[in-house]
PyMOL Python script that loads the backbone (N, CA, C, O; Angstrom):
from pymol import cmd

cmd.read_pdbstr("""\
ATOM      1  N   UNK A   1       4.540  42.995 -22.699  1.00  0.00           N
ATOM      2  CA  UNK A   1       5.011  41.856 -23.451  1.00  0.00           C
ATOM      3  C   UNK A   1       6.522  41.880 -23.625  1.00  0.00           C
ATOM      4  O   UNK A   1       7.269  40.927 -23.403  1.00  0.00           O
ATOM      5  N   UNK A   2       6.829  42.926 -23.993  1.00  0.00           N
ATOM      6  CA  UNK A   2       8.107  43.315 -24.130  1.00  0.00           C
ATOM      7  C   UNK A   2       9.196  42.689 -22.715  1.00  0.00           C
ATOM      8  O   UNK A   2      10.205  42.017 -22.923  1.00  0.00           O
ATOM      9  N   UNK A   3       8.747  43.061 -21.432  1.00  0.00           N
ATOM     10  CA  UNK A   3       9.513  43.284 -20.405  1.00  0.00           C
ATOM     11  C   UNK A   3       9.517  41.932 -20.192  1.00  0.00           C
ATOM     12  O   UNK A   3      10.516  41.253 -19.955  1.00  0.00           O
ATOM     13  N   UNK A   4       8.024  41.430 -20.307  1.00  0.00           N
ATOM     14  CA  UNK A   4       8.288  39.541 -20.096  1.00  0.00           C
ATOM     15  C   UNK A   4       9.646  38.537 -20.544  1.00  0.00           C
ATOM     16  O   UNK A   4      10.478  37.807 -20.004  1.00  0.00           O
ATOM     17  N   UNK A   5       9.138  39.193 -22.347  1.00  0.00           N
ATOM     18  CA  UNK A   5      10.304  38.321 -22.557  1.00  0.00           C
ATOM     19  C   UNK A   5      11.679  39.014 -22.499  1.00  0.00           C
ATOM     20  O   UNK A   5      12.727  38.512 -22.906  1.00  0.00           O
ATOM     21  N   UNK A   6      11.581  39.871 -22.108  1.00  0.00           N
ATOM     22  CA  UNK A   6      13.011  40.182 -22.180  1.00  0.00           C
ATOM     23  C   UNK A   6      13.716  40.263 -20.776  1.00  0.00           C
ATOM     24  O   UNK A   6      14.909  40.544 -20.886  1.00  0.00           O
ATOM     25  N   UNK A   7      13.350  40.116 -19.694  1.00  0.00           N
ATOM     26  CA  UNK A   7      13.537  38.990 -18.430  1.00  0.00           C
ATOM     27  C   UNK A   7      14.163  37.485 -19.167  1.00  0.00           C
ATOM     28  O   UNK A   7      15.354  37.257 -19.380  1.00  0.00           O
ATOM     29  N   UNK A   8      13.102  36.645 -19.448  1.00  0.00           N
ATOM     30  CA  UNK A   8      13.008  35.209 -19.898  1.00  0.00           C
ATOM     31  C   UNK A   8      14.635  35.360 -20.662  1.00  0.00           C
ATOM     32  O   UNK A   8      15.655  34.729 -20.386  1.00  0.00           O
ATOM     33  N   UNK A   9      14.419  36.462 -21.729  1.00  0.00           N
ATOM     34  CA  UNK A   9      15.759  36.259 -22.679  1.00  0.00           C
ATOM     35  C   UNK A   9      16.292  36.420 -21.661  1.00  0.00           C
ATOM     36  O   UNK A   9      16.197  35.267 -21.242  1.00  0.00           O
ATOM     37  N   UNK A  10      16.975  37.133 -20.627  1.00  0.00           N
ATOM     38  CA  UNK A  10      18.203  37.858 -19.900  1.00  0.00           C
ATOM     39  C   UNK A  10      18.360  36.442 -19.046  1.00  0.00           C
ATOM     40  O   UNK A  10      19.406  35.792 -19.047  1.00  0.00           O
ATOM     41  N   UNK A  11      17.186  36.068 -18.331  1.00  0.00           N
ATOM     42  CA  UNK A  11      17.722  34.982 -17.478  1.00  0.00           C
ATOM     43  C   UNK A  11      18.621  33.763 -17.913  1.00  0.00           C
ATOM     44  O   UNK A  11      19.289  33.038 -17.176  1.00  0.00           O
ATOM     45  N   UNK A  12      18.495  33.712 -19.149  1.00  0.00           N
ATOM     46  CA  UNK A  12      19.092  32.410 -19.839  1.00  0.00           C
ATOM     47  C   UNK A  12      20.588  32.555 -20.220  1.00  0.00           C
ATOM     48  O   UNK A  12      21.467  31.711 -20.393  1.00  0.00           O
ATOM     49  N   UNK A  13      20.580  34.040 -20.298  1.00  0.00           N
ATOM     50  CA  UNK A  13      21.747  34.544 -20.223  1.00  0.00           C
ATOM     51  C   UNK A  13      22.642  34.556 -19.509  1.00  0.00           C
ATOM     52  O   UNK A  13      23.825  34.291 -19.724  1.00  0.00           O
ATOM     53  N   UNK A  14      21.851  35.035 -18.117  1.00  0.00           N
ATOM     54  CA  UNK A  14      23.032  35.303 -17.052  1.00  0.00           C
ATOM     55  C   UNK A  14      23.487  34.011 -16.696  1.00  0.00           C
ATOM     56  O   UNK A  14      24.704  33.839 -16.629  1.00  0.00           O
ATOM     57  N   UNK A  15      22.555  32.880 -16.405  1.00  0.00           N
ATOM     58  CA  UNK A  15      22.921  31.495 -16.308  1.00  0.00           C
ATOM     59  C   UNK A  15      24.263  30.879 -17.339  1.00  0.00           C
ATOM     60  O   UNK A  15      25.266  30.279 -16.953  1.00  0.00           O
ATOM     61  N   UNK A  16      23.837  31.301 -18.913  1.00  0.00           N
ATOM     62  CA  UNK A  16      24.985  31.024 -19.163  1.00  0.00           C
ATOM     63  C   UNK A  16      26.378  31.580 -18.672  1.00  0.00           C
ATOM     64  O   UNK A  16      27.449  30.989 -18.533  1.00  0.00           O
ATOM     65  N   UNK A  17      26.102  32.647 -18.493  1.00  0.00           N
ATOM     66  CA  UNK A  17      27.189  33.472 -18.302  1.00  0.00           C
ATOM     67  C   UNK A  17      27.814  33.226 -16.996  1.00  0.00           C
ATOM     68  O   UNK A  17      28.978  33.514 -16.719  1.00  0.00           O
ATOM     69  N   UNK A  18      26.894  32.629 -16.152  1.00  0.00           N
ATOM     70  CA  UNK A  18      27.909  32.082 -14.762  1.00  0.00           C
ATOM     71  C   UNK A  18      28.386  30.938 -15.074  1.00  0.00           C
ATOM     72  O   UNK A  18      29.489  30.744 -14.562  1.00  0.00           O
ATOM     73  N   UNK A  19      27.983  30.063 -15.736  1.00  0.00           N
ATOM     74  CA  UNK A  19      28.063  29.111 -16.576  1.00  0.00           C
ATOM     75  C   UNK A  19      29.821  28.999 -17.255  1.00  0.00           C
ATOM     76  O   UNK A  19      30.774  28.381 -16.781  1.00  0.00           O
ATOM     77  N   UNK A  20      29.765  29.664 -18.233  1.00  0.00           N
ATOM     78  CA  UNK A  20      30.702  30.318 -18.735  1.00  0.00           C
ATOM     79  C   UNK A  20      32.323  30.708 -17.919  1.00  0.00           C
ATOM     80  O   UNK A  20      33.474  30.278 -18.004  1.00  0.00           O
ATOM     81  N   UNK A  21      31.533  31.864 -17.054  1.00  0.00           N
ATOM     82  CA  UNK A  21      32.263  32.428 -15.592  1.00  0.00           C
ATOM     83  C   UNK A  21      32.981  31.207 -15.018  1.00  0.00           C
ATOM     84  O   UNK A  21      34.166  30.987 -15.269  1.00  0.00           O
ATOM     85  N   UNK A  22      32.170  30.351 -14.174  1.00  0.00           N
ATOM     86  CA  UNK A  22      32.542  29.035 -13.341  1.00  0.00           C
ATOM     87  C   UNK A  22      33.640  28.043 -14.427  1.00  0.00           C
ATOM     88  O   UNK A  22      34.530  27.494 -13.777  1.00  0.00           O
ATOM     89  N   UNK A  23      33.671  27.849 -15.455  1.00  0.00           N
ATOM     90  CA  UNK A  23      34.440  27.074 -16.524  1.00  0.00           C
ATOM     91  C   UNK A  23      35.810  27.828 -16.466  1.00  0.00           C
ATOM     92  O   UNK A  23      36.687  27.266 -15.810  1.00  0.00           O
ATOM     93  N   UNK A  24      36.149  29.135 -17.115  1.00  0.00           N
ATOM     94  CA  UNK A  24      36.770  30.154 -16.891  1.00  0.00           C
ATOM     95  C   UNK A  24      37.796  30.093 -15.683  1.00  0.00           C
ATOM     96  O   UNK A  24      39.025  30.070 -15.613  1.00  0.00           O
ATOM     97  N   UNK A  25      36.597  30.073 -14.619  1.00  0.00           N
ATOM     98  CA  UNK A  25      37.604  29.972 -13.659  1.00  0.00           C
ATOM     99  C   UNK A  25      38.634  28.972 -13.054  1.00  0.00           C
ATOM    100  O   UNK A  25      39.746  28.959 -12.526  1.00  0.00           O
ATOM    101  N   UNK A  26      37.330  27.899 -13.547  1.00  0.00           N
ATOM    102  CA  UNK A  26      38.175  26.350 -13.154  1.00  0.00           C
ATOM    103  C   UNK A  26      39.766  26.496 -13.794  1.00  0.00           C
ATOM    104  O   UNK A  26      40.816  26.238 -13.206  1.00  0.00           O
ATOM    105  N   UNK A  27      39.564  27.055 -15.356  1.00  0.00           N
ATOM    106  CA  UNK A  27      40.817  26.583 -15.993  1.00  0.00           C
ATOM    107  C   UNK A  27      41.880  27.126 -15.436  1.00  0.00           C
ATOM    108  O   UNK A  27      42.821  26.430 -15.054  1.00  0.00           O
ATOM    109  N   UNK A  28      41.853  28.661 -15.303  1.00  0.00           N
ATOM    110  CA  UNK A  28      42.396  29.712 -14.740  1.00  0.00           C
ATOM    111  C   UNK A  28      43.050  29.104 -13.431  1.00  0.00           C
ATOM    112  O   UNK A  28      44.229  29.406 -13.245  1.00  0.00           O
ATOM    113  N   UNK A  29      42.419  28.270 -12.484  1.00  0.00           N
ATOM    114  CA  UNK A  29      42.961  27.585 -11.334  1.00  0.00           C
ATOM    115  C   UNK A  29      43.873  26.690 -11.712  1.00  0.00           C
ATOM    116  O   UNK A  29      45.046  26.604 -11.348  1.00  0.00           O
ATOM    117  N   UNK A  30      43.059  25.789 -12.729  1.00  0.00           N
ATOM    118  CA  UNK A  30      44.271  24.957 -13.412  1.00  0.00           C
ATOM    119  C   UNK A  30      45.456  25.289 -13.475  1.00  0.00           C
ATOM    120  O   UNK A  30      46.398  24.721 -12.924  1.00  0.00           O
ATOM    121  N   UNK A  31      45.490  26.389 -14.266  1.00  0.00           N
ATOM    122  CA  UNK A  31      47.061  26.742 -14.917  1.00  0.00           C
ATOM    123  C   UNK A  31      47.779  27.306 -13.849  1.00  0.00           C
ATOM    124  O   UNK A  31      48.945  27.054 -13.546  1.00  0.00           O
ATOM    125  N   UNK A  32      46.984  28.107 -13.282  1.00  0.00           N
ATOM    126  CA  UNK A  32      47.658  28.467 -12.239  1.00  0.00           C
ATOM    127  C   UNK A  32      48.488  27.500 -10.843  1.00  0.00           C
ATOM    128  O   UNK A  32      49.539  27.760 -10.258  1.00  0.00           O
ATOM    129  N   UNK A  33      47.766  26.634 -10.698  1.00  0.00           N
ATOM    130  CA  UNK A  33      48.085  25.532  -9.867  1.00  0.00           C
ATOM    131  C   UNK A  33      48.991  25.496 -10.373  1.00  0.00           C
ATOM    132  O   UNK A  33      50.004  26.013  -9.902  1.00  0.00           O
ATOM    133  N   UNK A  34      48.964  24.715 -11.811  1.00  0.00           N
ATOM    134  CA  UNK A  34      50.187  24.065 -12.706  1.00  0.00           C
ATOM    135  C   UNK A  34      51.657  24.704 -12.710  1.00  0.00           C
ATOM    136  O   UNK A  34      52.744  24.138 -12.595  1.00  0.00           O
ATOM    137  N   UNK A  35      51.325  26.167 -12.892  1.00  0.00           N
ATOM    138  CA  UNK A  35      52.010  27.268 -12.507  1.00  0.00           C
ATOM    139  C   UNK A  35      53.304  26.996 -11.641  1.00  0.00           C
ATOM    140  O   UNK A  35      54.465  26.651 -11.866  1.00  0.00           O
ATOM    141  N   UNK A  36      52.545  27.315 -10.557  1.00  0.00           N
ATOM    142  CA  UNK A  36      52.759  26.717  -9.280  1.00  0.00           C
ATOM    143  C   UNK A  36      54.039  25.802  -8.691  1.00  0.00           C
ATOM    144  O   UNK A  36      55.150  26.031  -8.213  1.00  0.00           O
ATOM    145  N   UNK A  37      53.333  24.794  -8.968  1.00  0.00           N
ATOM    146  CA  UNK A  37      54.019  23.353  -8.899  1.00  0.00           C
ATOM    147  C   UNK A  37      55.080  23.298  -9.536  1.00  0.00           C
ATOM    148  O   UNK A  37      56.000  22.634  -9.058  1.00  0.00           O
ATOM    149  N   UNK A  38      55.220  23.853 -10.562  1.00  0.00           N
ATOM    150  CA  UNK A  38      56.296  23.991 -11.519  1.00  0.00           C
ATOM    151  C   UNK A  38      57.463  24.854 -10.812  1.00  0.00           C
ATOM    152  O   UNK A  38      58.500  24.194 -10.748  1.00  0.00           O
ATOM    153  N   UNK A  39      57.555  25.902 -10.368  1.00  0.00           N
ATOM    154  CA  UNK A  39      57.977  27.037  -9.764  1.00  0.00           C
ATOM    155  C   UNK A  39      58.580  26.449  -8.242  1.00  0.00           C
ATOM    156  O   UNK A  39      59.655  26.810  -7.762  1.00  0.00           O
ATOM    157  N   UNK A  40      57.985  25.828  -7.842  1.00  0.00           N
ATOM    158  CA  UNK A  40      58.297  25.185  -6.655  1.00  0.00           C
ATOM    159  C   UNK A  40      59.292  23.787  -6.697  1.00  0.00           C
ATOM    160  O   UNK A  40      60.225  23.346  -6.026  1.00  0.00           O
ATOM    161  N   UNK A  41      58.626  23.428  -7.727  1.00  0.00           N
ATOM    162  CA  UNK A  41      59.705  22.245  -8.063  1.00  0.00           C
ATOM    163  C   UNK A  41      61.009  22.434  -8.756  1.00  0.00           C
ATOM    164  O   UNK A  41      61.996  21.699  -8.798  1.00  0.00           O
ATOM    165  N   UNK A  42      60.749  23.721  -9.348  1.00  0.00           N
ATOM    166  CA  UNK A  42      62.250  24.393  -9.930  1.00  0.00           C
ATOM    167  C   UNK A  42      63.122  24.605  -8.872  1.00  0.00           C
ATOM    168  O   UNK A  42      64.241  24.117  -8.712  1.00  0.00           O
ATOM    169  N   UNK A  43      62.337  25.596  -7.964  1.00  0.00           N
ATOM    170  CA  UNK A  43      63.257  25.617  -6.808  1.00  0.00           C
ATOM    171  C   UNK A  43      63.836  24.913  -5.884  1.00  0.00           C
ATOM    172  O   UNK A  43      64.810  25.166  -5.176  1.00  0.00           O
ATOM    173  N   UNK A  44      63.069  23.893  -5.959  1.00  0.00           N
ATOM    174  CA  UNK A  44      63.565  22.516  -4.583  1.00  0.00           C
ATOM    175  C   UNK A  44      64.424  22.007  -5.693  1.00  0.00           C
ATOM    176  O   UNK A  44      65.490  21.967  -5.079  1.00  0.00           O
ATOM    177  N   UNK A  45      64.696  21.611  -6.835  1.00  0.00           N
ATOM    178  CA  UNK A  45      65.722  20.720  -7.571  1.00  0.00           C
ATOM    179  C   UNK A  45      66.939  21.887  -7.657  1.00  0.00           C
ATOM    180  O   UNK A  45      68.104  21.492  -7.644  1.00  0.00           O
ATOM    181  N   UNK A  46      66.679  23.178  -7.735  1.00  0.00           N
ATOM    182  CA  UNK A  46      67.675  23.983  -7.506  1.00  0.00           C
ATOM    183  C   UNK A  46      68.667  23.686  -6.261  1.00  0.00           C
ATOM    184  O   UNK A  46      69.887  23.524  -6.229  1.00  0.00           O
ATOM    185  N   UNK A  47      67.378  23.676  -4.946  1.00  0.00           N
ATOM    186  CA  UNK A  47      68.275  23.664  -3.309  1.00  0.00           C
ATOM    187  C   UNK A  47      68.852  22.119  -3.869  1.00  0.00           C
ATOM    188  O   UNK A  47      70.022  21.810  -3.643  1.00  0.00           O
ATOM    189  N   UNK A  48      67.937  21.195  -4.608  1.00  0.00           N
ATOM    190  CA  UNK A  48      68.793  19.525  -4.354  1.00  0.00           C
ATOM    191  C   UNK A  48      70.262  19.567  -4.888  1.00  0.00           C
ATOM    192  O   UNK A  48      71.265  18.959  -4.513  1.00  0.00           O
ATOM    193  N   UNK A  49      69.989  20.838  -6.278  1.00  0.00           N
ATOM    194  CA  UNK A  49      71.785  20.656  -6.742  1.00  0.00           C
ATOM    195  C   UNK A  49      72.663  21.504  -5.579  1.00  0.00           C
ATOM    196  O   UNK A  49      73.831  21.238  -5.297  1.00  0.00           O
ATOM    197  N   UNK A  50      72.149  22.196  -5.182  1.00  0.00           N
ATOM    198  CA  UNK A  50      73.203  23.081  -4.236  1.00  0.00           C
ATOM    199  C   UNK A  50      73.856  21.947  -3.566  1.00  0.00           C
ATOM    200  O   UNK A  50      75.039  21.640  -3.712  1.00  0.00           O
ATOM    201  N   UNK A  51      72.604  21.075  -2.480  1.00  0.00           N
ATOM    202  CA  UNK A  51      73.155  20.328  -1.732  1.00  0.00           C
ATOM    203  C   UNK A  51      73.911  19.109  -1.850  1.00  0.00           C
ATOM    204  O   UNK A  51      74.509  18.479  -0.978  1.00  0.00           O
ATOM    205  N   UNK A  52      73.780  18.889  -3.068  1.00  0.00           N
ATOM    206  CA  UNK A  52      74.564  17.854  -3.545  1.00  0.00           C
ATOM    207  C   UNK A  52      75.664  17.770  -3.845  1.00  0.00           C
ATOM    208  O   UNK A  52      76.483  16.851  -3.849  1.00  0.00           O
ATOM    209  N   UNK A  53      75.683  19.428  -4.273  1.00  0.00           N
ATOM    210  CA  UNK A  53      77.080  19.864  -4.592  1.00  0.00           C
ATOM    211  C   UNK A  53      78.575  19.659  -3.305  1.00  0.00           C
ATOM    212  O   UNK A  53      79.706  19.178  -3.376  1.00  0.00           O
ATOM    213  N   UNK A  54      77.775  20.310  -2.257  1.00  0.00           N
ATOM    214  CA  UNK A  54      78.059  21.048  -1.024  1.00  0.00           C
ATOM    215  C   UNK A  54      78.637  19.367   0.071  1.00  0.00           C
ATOM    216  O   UNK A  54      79.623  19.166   0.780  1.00  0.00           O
ATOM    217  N   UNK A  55      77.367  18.445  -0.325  1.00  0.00           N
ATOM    218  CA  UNK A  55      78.040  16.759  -0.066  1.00  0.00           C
ATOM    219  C   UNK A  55      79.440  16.735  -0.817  1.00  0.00           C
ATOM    220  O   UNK A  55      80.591  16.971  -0.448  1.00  0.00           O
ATOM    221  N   UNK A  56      78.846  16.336  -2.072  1.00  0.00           N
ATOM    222  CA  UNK A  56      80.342  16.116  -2.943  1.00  0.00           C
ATOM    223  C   UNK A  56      81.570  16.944  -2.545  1.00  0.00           C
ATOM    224  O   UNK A  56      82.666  16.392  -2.641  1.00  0.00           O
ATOM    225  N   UNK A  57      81.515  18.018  -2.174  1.00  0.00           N
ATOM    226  CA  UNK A  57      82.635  18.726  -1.363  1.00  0.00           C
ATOM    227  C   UNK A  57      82.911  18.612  -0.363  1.00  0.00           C
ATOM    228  O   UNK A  57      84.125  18.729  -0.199  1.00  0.00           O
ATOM    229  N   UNK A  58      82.274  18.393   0.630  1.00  0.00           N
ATOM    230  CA  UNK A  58      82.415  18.152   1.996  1.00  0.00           C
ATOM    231  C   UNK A  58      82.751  16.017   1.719  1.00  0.00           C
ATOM    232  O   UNK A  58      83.589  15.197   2.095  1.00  0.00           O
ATOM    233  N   UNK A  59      82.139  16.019   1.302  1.00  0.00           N
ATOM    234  CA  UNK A  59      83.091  13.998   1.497  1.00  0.00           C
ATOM    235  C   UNK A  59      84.439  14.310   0.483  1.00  0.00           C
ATOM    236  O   UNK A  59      85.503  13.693   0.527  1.00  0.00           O
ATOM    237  N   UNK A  60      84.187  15.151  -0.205  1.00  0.00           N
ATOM    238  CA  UNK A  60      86.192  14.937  -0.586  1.00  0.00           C
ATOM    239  C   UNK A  60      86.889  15.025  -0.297  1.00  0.00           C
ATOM    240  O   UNK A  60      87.791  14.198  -0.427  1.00  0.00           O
ATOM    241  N   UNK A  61      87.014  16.603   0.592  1.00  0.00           N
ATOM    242  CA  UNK A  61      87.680  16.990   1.928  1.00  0.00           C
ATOM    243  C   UNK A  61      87.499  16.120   2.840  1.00  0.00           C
ATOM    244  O   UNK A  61      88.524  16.307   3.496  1.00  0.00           O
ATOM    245  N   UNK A  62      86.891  15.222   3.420  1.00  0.00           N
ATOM    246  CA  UNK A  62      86.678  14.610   4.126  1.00  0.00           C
ATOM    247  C   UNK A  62      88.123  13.168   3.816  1.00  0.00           C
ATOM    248  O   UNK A  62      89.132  13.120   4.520  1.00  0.00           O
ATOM    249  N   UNK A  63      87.862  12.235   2.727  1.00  0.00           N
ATOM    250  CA  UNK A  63      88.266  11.451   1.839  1.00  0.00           C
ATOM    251  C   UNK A  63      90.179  12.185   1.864  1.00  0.00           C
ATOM    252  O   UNK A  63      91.145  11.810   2.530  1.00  0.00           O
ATOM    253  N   UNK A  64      90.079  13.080   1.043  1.00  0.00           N
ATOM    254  CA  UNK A  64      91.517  13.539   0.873  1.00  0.00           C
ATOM    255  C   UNK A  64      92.240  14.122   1.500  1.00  0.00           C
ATOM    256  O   UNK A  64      93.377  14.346   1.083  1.00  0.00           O
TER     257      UNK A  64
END
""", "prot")
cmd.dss("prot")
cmd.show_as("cartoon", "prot")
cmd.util.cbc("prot")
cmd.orient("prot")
């Protein structure tokens, strides 16, 4: 009797628990993505000021 239900209990468990697991992970991707994107876009607006800079210098010399 014992082992019955205590299968029955465990199964409901582990379900939650992948349950749980799978949610977990989604978010974890989330942020991480978010992460991400962020980090990458820091860096490309970084290269955009370089190059903008590097225009603005090169057409002045150019100009003067």
């Amino acid at each position: 009797m014992n082992s019955s239900s205590g299968s029955s209990g465990s199964s409901p468990r582990s379900f939650g628990r992948t349950v749980v697991a799978a949610l977990i992970l989604i978010v974890a991707v989330y942020v991480l993505f978010g992460l991400i994107i962020h980090v990458v876009s820091f860096l490309l607006s970084g290269v955009l000021l370089v190059v903008a800079v590097v225009a603005v210098v090169w057409a002045l010399r150019v100009l003067l």
